[in-house]
C-alpha positions, -999 to +999 in steps of 0.1 A: -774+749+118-767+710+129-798+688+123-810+658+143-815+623+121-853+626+108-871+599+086-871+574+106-830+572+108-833+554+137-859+531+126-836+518+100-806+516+124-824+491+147-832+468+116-793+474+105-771+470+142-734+469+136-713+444+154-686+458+176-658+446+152-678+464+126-684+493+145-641+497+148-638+493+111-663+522+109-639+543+130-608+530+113-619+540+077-628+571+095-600+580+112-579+567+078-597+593+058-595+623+086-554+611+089-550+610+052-571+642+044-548+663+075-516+653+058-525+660+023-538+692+030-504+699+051-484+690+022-500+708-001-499+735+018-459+732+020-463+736-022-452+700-026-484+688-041-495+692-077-526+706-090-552+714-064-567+688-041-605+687-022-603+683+014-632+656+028-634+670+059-666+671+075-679+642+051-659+612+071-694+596+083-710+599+046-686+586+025-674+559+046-709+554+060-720+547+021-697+527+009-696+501+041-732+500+031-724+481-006-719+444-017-681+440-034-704+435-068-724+467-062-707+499-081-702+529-065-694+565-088-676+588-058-671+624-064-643+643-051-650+644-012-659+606-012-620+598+000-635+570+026-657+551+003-625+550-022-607+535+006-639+509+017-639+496-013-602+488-019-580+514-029-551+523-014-538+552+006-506+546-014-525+544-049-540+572-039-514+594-030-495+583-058-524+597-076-522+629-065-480+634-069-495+619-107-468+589-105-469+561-126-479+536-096-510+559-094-549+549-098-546+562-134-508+556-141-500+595-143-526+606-163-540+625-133-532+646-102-567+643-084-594+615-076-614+626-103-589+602-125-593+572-097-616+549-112-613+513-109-635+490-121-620+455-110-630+473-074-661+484-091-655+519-086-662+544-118-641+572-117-653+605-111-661+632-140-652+666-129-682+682-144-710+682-122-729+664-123-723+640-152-718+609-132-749+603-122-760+597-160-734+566-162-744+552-126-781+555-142-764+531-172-748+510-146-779+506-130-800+500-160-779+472-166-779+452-141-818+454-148-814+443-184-791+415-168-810+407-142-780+406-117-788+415-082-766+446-076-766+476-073-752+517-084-745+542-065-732+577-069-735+611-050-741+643-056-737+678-041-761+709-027-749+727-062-753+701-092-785+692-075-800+722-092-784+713-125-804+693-158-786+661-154-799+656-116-834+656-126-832+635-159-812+610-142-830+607-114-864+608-134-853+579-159-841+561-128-877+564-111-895+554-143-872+520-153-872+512-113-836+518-118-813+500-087-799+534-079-788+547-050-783+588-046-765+606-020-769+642-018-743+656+003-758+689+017-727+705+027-742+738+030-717+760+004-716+752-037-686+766-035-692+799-023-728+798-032-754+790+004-776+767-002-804+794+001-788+814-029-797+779-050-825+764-041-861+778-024-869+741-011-853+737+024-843+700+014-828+685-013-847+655-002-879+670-007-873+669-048-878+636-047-915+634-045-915+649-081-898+609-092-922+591-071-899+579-052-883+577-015-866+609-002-850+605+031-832+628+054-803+617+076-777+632+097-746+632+076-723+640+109-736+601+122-721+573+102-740+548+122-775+565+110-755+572+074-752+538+069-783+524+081-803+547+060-780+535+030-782+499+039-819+500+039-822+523+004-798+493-015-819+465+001-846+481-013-829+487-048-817+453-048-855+440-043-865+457-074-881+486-055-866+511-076-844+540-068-836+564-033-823+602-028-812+602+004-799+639+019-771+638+043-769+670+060-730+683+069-707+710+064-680+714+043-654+725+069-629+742+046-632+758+012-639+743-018-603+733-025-568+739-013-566+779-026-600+783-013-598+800+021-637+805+024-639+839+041-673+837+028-686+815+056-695+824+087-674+819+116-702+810+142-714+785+115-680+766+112-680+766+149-715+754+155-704+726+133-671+717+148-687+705+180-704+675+158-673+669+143-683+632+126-651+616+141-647+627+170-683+622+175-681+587+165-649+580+186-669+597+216-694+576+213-674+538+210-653+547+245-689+556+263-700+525+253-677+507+263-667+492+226-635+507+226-612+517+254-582+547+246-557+520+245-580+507+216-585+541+199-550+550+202-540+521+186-561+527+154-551+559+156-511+550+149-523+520+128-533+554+102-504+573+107-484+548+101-501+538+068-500+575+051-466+583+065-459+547+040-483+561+011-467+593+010-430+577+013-441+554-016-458+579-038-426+600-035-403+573-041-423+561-073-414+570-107-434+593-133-452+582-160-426+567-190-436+594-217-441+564-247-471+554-228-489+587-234-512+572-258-523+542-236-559+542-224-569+567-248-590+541-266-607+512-252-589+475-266 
């Protein structure tokens, strides 16, 4: 069931208040991923997609939370529900639609139909290996060298309930800890590895509480609460950045429909999907802006159009943009 923010999430909010115009960015680059996700998932749906997509819903406050919490010079490695840090840190819905139709104005010029070819390193973004959960190992290398370097940034990657259990979570986060790595980990404890509950995969109630075996922080944060999400976040880079080493910080959601588009996860319970619903991370957010009085509907509304209109564009554009010219198939295969 829904968790309340523990480990001192509201400790670290006080030390990290948001301005009001920050605040409404929050909710835009929420509302942009919710907006974006709905529509992809409706046109897929209508069998005009290709390939399958991952729908981010439910994970609004993490990923955007996360990624607001970065420097431009930081790098982040997203995984496939991570749509809202993709967008924080500068890519398009349009690139990223174009993606998805794999068009040759896409984030990986047709070579892919999914994010997990939408990497883009002058945005600092490496993109996402499939296999989970083999990018944490090259956000480890990212972080290791800005150590070597001595640069003040950053890496910062994620990883879900499932991988968690697998070798390459525990060696990277193990070198990480013993270099003092500046490494940032977000578990997203969506409660399902794919149809697998979280207490079919692990006997510790946390993923959070694995950390103690690095010697390092573990915190635990309500994932549904981008405000908390990004205070905890803010405060675990501040502290990579300082040289204090790594954080695994657990933020606790729910995947709110299957695993991806064929996926209609009969498997979970009703009354559990419900339960979550009523924290629904936008809605929740947007609740709590107009009772403050730091938005009013007129205000909400008009961020709300300000989205549609932007996907209705990225779709028109991704459908109006050409496929990949076939004599480039050999381009990018090897680095120049």
């Amino acid at each position: 069931m829904p968790q309340k923010n523990s480990r001192n999430g509201s400790e670290h909010e006080s030390r990290h208040a948001l301005s009001i115009q920050q605040k409404l960015e929050l909710y835009y680059w929420m509302q942009l991923t919710r907006t974006y996700d709905n529509q992809m998932v409706a046109y897929w749906r209508q069998g005009r997609g290709l390939g399958g997509v991952f729908s981010q819903r439910g994970h609004e406050a993490i990923s955007v939370g996360t990624g607001y919490a970065l420097e431009p010079d930081d790098v982040v490695a997203p995984m496939h529900r991570d749509l809202g840090c993709y967008f924080v840190r500068g890519l398009t819905p349009r690139r990223v639609f174009a993606q998805m139709l794999g068009r040759a104005t896409g984030v990986s010029g047709g070579r892919d139909v999914n994010l997990h070819g939408a990497g883009d390193m002058n945005l600092n973004i490496v993109g996402f290996i499939s296999h989970l959960p083999h990018s944490l190992p090259v956000a480890v290398g990212v972080a290791m060298s800005f150590v070597y370097r001595k640069e003040k940034r950053v890496a910062l990657s994620y990883v879900g309930d499932g991988s968690s259990s697998e070798g390459l979570f525990h060696e990277s986060l193990n070198l990480a800890a013993v270099h003092k790595a500046p490494f940032v980990l977000i578990a997203e404890n969506n409660q399902y590895a794919y149809s697998t509950p979280l207490h079919q995969q692990m006997p510790v109630e946390n993923m959070a509480d694995r950390a103690v075996a690095y010697g390092i922080p573990g915190l635990i944060v309500d994932g549904n609460d981008v405000e908390a999400v990004y205070a905890v976040t803010k405060e675990a880079v501040a502290r990579a950045r300082a040289g204090g080493g790594p954080t695994l910080i657990e933020c606790k959601t729910m995947r709110m429909l299957g695993h991806a588009i064929h996926d209609g996860a009969e498997y979970v319970p009703r009354e559990l999907l419900e339960a979550w619903e009523k924290r629904d991370p936008v809605v929740l957010f947007e609740r709590r802006l107009l009772e403050q009085g730091i938005a009013d509907e007129a205000e909400i509304d008009e961020i709300k159009h300000r989205c549609e209109v932007e996907v209705a564009d990225a779709i028109e554009f991704a459908e109006q943009s050409p496929m990949p010219d076939p004599a480039t198939v050999s381009d990018g295969v090897y680095a120049p």
